[in-house]
Structures are given as structure tokens and as C-alpha cells.
N, C-alpha and C positions, 0 to 999 in steps of 0.2 A: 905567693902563698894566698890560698881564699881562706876565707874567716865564717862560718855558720855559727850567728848566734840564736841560742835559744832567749826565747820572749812567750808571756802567757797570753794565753787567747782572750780577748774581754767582748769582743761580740762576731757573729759571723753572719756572711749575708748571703745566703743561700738563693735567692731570686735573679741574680747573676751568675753572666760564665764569663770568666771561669767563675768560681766559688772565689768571695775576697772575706778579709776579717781583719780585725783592728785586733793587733799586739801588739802587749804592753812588754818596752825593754825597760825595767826599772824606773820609770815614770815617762820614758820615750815611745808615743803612739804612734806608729806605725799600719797604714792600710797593707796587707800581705795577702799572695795569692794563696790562697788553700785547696786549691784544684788536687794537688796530689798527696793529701789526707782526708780525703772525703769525708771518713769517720770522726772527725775531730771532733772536740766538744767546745761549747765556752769554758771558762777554768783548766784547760789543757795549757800543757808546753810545749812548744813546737820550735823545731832548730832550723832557725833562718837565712836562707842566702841569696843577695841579691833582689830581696822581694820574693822570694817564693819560699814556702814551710817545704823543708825537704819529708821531715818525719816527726812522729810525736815523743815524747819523753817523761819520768815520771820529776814528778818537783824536787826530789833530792836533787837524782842527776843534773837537770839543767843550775838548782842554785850551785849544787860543788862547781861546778862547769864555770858559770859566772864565777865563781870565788876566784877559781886560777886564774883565769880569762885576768881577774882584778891582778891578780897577785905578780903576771906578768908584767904587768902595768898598757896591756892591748887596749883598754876600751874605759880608761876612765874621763874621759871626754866625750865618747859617745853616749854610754850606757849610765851613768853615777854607781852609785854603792850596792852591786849585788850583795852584799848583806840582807839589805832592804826586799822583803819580799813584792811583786809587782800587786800594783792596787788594783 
């Protein structure tokens, strides 16, 4: 089974190719490719797999998404307390 987790966007580095940008998984920073959301913004949510942003999201959906994500008990090891929204 793969796993795309959404994480927010806290800075992007457009002077490279591909395009990379540092997201925030609930306090876990992550360098991610963002070649295939060109349009992203900082403060965006993007659903992540393997290092690459597949697509963008609005912040309801990615927290509800973390909430389960919690509720299944998948990712509280990797992630912490989606509750907490990313800084």
C-alpha cells in the first residue's frame, strides 16, 4: 500500500530544477520536489509521496486527512498530532 501525506508548504526554491521546497509535516521538515505543482504557493498544502508533491489541497482537507491518517494510528511516529496545525 503507498501512503501520500499532505504537509504545508513553508518555503519554495524556484532557482532549481527541478523546483524543491521545504514542507512542514506537523513540525517534520522535509526538502520535497515540487516540479509537478508549478503553481504552488508558500502556505499551500500539498499531498506527498516519496519526496514528490503529487497535487495541491485546501487546509480543511489535508487537516481532516491528517486527523484520520491519526485516528488509524498510520503516522503518529512520523508525523505528531495533526491536530496541531503546521508552523
Amino acid at each position: 500500500m503507498c501512503l501520500a501525506v499532505p504537509g504545508k508548504v513553508v518555503a519554495i526554491d524556484r532557482s532549481v530544477t527541478p523546483i524543491m521546497g521545504t514542507v512542514n509535516f506537523s513540525g517534520v521538515q522535509k526538502q520535497i520536489c515540487l516540479d509537478w505543482v508549478p503553481d504552488v504557493k508558500e502556505g499551500d498544502y500539498v499531498v506527498v509521496h516519496v519526496g514528490f508533491a503529487l497535487n495541491t489541497l485546501d487546509e480543511g482537507e489535508a487537516l481532516e486527512t491528517l486527523r484520520i491518517l491519526k485516528e488509524m494510528n498510520s503516522l503518529d511516529d512520523e508525523l505528531g498530532d495533526p491536530e496541531e496545525p503546521p508552523r
